[in-house]
N, C-alpha and C positions, 0 to 999 in steps of 0.2 A: 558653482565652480570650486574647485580646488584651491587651498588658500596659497599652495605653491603657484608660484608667476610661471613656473617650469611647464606644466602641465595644467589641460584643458581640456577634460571630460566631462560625460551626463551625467549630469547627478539632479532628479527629478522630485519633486515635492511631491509628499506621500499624497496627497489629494489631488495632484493634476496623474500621479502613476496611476490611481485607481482607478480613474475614471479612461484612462487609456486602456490599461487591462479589462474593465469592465465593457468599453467597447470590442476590444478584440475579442472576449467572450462570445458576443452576439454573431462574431462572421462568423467563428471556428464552425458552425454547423450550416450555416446560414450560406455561405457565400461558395464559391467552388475553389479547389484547392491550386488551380490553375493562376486564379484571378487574383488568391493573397499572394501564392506565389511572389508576383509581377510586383503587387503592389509593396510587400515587404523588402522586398528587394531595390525597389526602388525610394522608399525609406532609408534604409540601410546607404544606400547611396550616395544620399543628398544631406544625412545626418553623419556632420564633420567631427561628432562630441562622441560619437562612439567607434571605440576600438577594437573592441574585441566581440565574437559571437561564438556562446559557450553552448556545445550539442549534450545531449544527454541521451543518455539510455540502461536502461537494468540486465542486467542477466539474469538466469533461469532459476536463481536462487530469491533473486529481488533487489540483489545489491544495487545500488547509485553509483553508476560512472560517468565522469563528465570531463569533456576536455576543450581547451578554448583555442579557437579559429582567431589569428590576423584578420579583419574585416575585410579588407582588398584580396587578401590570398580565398578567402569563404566567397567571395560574388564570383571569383574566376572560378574555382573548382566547386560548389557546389552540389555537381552532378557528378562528381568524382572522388568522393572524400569513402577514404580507405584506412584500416586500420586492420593489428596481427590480432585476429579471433580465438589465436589457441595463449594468448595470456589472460583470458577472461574465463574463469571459473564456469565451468559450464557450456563454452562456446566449441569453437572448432579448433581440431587438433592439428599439433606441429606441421604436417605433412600437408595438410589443406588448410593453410592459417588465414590467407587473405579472406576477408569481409568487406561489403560497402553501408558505410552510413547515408539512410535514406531520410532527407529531412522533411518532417511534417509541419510547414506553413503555418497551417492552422492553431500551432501550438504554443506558438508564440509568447512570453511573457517579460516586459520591461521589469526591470527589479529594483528594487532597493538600496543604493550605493554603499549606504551605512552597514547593510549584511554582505551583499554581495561584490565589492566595491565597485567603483563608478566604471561611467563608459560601457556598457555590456548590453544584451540582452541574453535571452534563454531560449531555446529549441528544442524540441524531442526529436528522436531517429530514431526508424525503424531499422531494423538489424537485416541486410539484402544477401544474396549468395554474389558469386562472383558473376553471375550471369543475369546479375538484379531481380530475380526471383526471392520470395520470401524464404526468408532463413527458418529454419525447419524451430529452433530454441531459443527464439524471440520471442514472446509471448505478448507484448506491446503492438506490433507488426500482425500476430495471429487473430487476438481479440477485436481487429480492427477490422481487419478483414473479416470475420466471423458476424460482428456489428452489423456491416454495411448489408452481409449477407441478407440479414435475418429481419432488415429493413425492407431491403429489395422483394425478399421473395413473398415474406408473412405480415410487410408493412410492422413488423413490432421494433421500439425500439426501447432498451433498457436501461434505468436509470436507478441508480444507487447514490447513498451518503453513507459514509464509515464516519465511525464516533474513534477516533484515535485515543487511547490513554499511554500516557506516560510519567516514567519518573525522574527526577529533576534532580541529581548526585552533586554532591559538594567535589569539586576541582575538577581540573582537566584532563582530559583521557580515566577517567575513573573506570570507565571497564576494560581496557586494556593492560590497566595498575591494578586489578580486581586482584586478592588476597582472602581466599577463604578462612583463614584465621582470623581476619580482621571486617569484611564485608563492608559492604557499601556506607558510607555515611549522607542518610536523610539531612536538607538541608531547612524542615519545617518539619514540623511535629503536627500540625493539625489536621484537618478530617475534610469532608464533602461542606464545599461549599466556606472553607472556614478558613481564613488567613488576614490578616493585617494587610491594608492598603496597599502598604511601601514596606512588606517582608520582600524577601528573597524571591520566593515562590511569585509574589505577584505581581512583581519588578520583571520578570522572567515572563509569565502570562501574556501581558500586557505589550513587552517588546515583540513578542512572535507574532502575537493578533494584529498587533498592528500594520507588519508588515505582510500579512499574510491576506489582512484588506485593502493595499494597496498594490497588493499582486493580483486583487478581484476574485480572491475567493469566496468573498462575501458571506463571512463570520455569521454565525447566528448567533451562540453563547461561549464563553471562554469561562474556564473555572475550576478550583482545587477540584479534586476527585475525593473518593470513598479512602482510601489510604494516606497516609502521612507522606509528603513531598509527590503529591500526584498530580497528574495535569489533562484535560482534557478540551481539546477546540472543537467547535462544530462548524462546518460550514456548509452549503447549501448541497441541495441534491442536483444533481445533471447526471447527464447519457456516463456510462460506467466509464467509458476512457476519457476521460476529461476527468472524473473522479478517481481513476490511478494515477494519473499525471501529477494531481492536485496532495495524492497523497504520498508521493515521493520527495514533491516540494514541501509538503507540511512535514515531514520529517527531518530535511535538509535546512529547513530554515531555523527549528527548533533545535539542531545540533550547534547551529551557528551562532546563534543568539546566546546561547548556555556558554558553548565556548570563550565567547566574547566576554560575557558576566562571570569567567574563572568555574566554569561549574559544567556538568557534563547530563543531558538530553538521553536519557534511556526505552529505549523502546522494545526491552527482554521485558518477556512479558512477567517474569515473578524476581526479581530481582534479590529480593528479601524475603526471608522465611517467616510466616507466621502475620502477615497483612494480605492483602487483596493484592491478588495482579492486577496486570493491564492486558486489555480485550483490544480487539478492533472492529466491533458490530456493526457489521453491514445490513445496512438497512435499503432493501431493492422492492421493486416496481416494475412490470411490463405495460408500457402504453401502446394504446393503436386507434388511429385516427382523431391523435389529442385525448383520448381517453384513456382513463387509469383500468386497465380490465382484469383490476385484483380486488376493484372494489365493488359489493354488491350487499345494498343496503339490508335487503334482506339473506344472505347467506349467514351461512354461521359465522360468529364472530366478527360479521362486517364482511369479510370475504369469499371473493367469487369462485366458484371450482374453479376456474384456472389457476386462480392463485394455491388452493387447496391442492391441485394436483401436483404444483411444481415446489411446491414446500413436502410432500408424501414422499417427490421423488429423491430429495433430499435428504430426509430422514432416512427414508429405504439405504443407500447409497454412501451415509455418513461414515461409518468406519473405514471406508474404501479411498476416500476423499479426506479425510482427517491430518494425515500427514502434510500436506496443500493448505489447508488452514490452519495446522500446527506444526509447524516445520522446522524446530530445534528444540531439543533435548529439553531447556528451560520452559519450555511451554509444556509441558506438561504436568509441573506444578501449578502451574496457575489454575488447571481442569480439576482442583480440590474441593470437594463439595462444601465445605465448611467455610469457604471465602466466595460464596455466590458463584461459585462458579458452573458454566452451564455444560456441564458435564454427560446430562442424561440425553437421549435421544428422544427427544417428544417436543411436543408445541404445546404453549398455554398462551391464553392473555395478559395472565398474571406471576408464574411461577419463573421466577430469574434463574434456578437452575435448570428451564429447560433450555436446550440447544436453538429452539429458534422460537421466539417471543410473536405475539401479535399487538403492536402497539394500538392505542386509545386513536381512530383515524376520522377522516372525514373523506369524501370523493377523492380528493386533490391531493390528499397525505398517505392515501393507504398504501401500507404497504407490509412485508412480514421481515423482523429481526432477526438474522442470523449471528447470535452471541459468541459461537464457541470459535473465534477466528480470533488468532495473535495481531502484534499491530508488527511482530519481523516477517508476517507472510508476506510473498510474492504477490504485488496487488491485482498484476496482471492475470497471471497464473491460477489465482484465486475466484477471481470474480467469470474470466475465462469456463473455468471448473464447475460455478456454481450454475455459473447459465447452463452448458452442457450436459447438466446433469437433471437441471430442473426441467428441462425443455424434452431432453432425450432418453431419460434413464428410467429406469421399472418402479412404480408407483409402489411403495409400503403395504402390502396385503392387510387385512381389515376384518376381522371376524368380530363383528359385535356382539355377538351370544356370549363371545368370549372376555375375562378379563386381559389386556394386553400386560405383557411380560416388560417392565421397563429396561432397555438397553444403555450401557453406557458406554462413552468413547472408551479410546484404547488409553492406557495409563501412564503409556510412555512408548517415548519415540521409536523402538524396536521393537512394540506388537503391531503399531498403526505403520511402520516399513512393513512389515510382511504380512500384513491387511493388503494394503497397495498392491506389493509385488505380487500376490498370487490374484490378483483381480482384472482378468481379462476384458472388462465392462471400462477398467481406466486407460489396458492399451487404447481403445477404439475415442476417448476423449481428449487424452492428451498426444497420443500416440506412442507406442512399445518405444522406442530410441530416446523420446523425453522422459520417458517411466524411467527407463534404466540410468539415463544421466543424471537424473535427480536424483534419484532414491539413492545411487552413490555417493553422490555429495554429503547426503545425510548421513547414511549409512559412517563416515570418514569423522562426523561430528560423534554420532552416538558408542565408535569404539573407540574414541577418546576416554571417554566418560564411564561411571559405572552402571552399569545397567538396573541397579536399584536408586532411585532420588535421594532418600533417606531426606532427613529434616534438614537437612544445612544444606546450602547453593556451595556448587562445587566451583574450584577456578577452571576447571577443564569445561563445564560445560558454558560459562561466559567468555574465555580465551578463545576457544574453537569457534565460536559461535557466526554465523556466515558473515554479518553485519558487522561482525569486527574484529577478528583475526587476520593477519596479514601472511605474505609468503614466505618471509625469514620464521617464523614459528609457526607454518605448515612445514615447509623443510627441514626446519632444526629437530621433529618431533621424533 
């Protein structure tokens, strides 16, 4: 409880929160959406400690918006909850603004008083039209339905875990205070694996993991990165939309915590010149029939031609798709081959500059690494993309008499724009209206900026940047 006598909200101990989150994990897929419905709601009902129920959902860029519901005003209207779609970067325009947020049950998440403050839970929504149809630039709502599809017709369903890296900036709002004369100040000097107990860095680590296992994400390893002031969490694999949701909240939770400790959570993915960026390697899996059907003891490398096929079709497809997994201007330092980064278009087991790794697996683990993805991509959008493409797109041609010609991504975010834009292969994935809405938005990013990187990180291209530029400096531009 609250040490004011005033006030009387939830505030949950991290080991009875987990073990509640780690329950609701099991219904999310397990139970019908009908049935937590009822049951959540009648929670919500009868628990007199909580006040408020906070909706969530991304736009077409990836951005985090969330806005919090009266608890009595959310059980009356929850089949009515409306918001203006044309204030939302990417949504719909003045003339057709109205949107409904559609809430997803299953998505449920008790939080952390000390980050989130007390009283609350959490919910995702999908983005509906005004006639509760799927909104066309949701991509949360898309991939979900795409999921269910791909269950129902082919019995497959798809699982992924993103390795998040990030960097860890001395003060608050430090990239919206970004100064190219002066650049970012590292708040630890050390390397992979390397910091003092009770540093900065590990004090910071430590508060996010912890809440981040109490929301049921169920941490595997937490630990500095390959760069000075780096960070990376791991948490468990599941079905992909439960793993965008997961990585929305590992980012929100990670700005919050930094906030709180005076210091600012970066997720551009090269921040500083002349170190290691931050990646966001998706690591994916198709199962069917509880079986992993990527793994095949004797294929090459551990893996099955399916899996061979929908990694070819990737490769084949990657310049096209490039801007979808690197999708502001800053990220395209990070694709520097000199800092590990996986830049070329090819697969190995071993070779970290290739764009998709095949990890050391067994049945239950196999799966192929997809490196060359930032951690400001769209997660929805992304993982979306990669299914679609691996599933549906033209296998990489193959002449083995021949030596193959190595390919590399595009070098910056105004060759892999108009990679995209002239690629008829992406209208039919994402659809021609989200090509064009997107690739504007970037497009608004990269003519900020100069169209050569050069060695120093510009302030244009961290000021603009989708995840953190606001509309008083879109407008003042």
């Amino acid at each position: 409880m609250d040490n004011n006598p005033l006030k009387s909200f939830l505030k949950i101990p991290y080991d009875v929160l987990e073990e509640m989150n780690l329950t609701a994990n099991i219904k999310r897929d397990t139970v019908s959406h009908a049935e937590l419905e009822k049951e959540y709601k009648e929670y919500l009902r009868k628990e007199k400690l909580i006040k408020a129920v906070t909706i969530c959902f991304s736009d077409i860029e990836g951005r985090f918006h969330m806005l919090d519901y009266d608890k009595k005003y959310f059980l009356e209207s929850a089949e009515n909850l409306t918001f203006d779609g044309s204030s939302i970067r990417g949504f719909s325009e003045l003339k057709e603004s109205d949107l409904r947020l559609s809430v997803d049950w299953s998505s449920i998440h008790w939080l952390p008083a000390d980050i989130f403050g007390s009283g609350k839970v959490i919910l995702f929504a999908n983005i509906k039209n005004r006639d509760k149809t799927q909104y066309e630039s949701d991509f949360r709502g898309i991939l979900q339905e795409y999921t269910k599809k791909l269950e129902k017709e082919q019995q497959i369903i798809a699982y992924a875990a993103p390795e998040i890296e990030g960097f860890l900036l001395d003060g608050v709002d430090a990239e919206q205070n970004f100064n190219e004369k002066i650049g970012f100040k590292l708040i630890s000097m050390g390397g992979y694996y390397h910091s003092l107990p009770l540093d900065r860095l590990r004090l910071f680590i430590d508060a996010a993991a912890e809440a981040q296992r109490a929301m049921g994400f169920m941490n595997e390893k937490d630990h500095p990165e390959v760069a000075p002031s780096q960070f990376e969490m791991n948490f468990a694999y599941k079905n992909v939309l439960r793993t965008c949701d997961q990585t929305q909240l590992y980012k929100l939770v990670c700005r919050q915590v930094a906030n709180s400790m005076g210091m600012t959570a970066s997720f551009i993915p090269k921040p500083v010149s002349g170190i290691n960026g931050s990646g966001m390697h998706i690591n994916i899996s198709l199962a069917k029939a509880g079986q992993n059907i990527f793994y095949d003891k004797k294929g090459q490398d551990g893996l099955s031609e399916d899996a061979w096929d929908f990694l070819r079709r990737i490769l084949n497809h990657a310049p096209e798709i490039c801007v979808i997994l690197n999708s502001s201007v800053n990220a395209y330092r990070r694709l520097d081959p000199h800092f590990e980064a996986p830049n070329q278009i090819k697969v190995s087991p071993i070779d970290r500059g290739a764009m998709i790794r095949i990890p050391a697996a067994n049945e239950k683990t196999s799966r192929i690494e997809i490196r060359s993805v930032a951690p400001d991509a769209n997660p929805y959008l992304c993982h979306y993309a990669i299914l679609r493409v691996g599933l549906e797109g033209k296998q990489l041609p193959s002449d083995k008499s021949k030596r193959q010609r190595v390919r590399s991504l595009p070098s910056d975010i105004n060759e892999a724009i108009k990679l995209c834009k002239s690629s008829k292969f992406m209208d039919k994935i994402i659809g021609e209206k989200n090509k064009r809405k997107y690739l504007y938005y970037k497009e608004l990013a990269a003519d900020r900026s100069p169209r050569e990187l050069g060695r120093k990180v510009k302030t244009s291209e961290i000021i603009f940047h989708h995840e953190i530029t606001d509309q008083v400096l879109w407008n003042s531009f």
